[in-house]
C-alpha positions in Angstrom: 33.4 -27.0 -5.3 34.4 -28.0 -8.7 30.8 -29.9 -10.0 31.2 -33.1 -12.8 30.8 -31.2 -15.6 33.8 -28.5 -14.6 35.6 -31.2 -14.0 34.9 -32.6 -17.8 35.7 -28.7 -19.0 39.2 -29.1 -16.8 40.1 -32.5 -18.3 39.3 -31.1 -21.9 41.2 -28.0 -21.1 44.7 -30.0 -20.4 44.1 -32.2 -22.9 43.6 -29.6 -25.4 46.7 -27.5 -24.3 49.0 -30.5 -24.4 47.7 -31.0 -28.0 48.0 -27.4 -28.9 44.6 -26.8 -30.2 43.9 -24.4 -27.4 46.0 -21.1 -26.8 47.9 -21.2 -23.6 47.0 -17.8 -21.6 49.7 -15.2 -21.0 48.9 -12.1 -20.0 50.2 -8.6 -18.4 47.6 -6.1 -17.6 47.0 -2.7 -15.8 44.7 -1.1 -13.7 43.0 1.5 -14.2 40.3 3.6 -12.5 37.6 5.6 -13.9 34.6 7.4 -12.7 35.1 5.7 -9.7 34.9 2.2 -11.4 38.0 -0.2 -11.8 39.2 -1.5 -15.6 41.6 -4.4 -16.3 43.5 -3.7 -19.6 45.1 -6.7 -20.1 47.1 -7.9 -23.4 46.5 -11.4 -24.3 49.1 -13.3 -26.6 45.7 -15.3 -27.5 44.2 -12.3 -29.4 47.4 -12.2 -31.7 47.1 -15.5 -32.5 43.5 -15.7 -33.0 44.4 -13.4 -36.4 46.8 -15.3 -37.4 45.2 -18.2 -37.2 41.6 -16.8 -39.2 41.3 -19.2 -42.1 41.8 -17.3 -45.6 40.8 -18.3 -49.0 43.3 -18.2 -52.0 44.9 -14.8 -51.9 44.2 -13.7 -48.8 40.7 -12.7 -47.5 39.3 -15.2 -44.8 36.4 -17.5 -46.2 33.2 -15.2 -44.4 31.7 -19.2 -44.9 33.8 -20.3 -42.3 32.0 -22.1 -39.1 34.1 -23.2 -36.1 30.6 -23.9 -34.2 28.9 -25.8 -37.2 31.3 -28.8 -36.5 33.1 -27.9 -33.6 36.7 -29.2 -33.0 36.7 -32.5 -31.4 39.7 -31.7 -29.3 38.0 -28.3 -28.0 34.4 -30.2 -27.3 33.1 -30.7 -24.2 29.9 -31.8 -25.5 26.5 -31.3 -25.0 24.6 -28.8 -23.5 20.9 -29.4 -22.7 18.7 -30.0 -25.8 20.1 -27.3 -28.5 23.7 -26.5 -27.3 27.3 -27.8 -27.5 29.9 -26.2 -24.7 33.4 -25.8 -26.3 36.6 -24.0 -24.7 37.3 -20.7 -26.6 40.1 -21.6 -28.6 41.5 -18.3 -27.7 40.3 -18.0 -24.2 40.7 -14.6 -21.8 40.6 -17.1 -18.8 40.5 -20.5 -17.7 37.4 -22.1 -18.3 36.1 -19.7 -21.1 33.2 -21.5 -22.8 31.2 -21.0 -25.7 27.9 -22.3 -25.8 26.7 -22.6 -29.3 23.6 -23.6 -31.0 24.2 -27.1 -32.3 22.3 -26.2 -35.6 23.1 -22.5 -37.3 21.2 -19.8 -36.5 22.2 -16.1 -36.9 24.2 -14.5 -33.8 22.0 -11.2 -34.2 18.9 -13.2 -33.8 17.0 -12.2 -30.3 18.3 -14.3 -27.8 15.7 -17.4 -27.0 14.7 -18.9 -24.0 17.2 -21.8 -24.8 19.9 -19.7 -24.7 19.4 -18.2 -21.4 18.8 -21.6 -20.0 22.2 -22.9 -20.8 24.0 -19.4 -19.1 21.0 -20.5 -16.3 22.7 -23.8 -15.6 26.0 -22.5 -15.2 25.6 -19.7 -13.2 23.3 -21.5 -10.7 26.0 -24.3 -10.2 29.2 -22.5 -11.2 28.2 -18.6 -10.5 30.5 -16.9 -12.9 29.2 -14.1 -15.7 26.9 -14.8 -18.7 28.0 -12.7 -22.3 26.5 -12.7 -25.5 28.0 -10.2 -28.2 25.2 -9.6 -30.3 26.8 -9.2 -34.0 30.3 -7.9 -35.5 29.8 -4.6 -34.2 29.4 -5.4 -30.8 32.5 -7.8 -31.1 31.2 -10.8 -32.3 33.8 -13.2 -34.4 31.3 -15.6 -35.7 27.6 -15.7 -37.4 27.0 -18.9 -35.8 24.8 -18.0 -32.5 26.6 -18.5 -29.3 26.4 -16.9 -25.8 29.7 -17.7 -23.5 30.7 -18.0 -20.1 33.4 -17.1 -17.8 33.9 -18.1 -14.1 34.8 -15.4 -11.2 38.1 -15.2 -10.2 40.2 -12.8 -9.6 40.7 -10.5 -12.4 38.3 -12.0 -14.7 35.5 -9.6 -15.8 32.8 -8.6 -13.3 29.4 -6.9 -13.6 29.9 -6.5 -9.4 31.5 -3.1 -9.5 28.4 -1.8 -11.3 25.9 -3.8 -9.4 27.3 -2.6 -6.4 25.7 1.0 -7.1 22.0 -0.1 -7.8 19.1 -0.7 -5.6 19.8 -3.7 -3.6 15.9 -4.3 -3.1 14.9 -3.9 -6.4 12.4 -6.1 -7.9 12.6 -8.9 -10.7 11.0 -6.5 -12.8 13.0 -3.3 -12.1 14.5 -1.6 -14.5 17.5 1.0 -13.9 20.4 3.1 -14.9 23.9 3.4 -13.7 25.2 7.2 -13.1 28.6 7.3 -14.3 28.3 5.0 -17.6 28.5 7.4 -20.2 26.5 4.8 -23.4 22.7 3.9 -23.4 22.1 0.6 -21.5 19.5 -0.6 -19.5 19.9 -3.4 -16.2 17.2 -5.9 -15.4 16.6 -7.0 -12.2 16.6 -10.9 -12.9 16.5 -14.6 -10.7 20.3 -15.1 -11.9 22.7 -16.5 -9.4 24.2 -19.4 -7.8 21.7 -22.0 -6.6 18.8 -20.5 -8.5 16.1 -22.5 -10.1 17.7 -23.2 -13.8 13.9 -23.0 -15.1 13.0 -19.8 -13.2 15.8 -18.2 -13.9 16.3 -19.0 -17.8 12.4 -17.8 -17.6 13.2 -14.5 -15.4 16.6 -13.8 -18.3 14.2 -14.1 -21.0 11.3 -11.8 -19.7 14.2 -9.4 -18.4 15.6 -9.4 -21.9 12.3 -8.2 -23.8 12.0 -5.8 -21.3 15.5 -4.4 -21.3 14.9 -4.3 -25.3 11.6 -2.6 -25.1 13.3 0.5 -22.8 15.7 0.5 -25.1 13.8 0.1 -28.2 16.0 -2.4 -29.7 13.2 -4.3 -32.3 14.2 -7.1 -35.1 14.6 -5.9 -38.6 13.0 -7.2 -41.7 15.3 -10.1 -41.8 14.1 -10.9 -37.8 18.0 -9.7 -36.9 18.5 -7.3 -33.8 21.0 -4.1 -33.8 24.2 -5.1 -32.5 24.1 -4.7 -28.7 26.0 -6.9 -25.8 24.1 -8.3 -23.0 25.8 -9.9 -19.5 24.4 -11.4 -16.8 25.7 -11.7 -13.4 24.4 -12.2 -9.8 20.7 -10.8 -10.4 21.3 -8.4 -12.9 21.4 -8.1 -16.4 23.0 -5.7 -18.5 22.1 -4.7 -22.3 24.7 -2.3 -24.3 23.3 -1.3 -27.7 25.9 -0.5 -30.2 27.7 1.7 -32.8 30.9 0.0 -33.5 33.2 -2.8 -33.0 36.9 -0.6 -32.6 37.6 2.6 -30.5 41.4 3.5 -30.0 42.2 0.4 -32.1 41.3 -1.5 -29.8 38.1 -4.1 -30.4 35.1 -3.8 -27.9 32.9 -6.8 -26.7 30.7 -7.3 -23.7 33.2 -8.1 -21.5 34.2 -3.9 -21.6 31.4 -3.0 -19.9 32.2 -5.4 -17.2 35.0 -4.0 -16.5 38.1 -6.1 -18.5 39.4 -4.4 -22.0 41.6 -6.9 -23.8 44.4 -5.8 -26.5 46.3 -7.8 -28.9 49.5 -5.9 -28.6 51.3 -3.8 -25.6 51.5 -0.9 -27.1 47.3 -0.7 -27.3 47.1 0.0 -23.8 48.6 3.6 -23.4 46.0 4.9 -25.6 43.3 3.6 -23.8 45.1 4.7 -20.6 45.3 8.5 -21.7 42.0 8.5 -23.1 40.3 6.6 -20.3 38.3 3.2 -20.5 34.5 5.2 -20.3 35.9 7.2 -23.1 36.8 4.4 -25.5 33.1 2.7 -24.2 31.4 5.5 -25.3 33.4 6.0 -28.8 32.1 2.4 -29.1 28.9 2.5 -28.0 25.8 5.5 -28.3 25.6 8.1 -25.8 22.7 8.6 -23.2 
């Protein structure tokens, strides 16, 4: 069932194409299994042009002032989102209906996620389903300061925390805390109230106690400044996931949350043989710190 506001997201999708202020998606991928668990490596002519399209200052080095979020673009805008978020299409999107839900005043992405932030991924997964992301800083393959969590819908090969959720305890508790055998990186999932039809309250509430516990195991604390260590959280159907990390690149290719569910994408073709002879838990674990 397509609800009013994904309707409002598709009408602002077409528009936006027909303008040419979003990327049109085109794609080739490959599958690949490891460790049991299936990876989409997919190359995205969106990720090329999301370079080329990084605004620069005289001379060449892109303006590190630059806020896409701050005032969003009009043509990209959905609009608002609850009481301290705006939803906007990815300009470079990995599937239809990509959204970025961004603070509407600036705050820094490595800032611990708030309550407000889980409520918007809340909303949409209890009436849309889909997967909750957050890339928590540059290293963990953020693109802007300004904080933001995003979305994506399920579908057929869009990113998926499933395959991994499909290993732990079934009966768990809200409060549980476990691993998953074959990931080879330190992460932590949460056992949270996170799926369709949920309570938006309960569940934002259940996301953000899951969160400070998944940081305590983990021992992920603010710095000086009140900024986290880069890490990547997801959310999907009653689990959440939280990746500490070490860098943004492994086997030139860059490394965000959606990864670790499953979906690496690459700029170029010829990125994908690498990560195809070294194997996708290898490049995760390049990325990320070991158990």
């Amino acid at each position: 069932m397509t609800t009013a506001f994904m309707k409002a997201v598709d009408e602002r999708a077409a528009d936006a194409l027909a303008s040419g202020a979003l990327q049109p998606i085109q794609a080739e991928q490959v599958e690949i299994i490891d460790g049991g668990l299936p990876f989409i490596v997919r190359w995205l002519s969106s990720l090329a042009a999301k370079d080329v399209a990084k605004p620069a200052m005289p001379g060449g080095p892109r303006d590190p002032d630059f806020n896409p979020f701050l005032s969003p673009e009009p043509a990209l805008t959905v609009g608002p989102f609850g009481d301290h978020h705006v939803a906007i299409l990815n300009k470079f999107p990995v599937c239809d209906r990509h959204l970025v839900l961004a603070r509407r005043e600036f705050a820094e992405q490595r800032q611990p996620l708030a309550y407000e932030d889980f409520w918007v991924l809340a909303s949409l997964l209890s009436e849309s389903g889909g997967l909750g992301f957050y890339n928590g800083g540059g290293p963990a393959g953020a693109s802007q300061r300004h904080k933001h969590v995003q979305w994506l819908p399920a579908a057929p090969g869009n990113a998926s925390l499933d395959p991994l959720i499909a290993h732990l305890s079934a009966d768990a508790p809200e409060s549980a805390l476990e691993e998953h055998a074959v990931l080879p990186v330190r992460h932590v999932f949460a056992r949270v109230l996170a799926q369709r039809s949920a309570d938006v309250d309960a569940s934002a509430a259940s996301m953000s106690g899951a969160y400070g516990r998944a940081c305590a195991k983990l021992g992920l604390e603010p710095d000086e400044e009140g900024l986290m260590p880069p890490c990547n959280m997801l959310v999907q159907n009653g689990w959440m996931l939280l990746v500490p990390r070490k860098q943004e690149h492994s086997h030139n290719v860059s490394v965000n949350a959606l990864a670790f569910a499953g979906a690496l994408y690459v700029k170029h073709p010829e990125h994908v043989a690498p990560i195809r002879k070294a194997g996708p838990l290898a490049v995760l674990a390049e990325a990320s710190w070991e158990r």
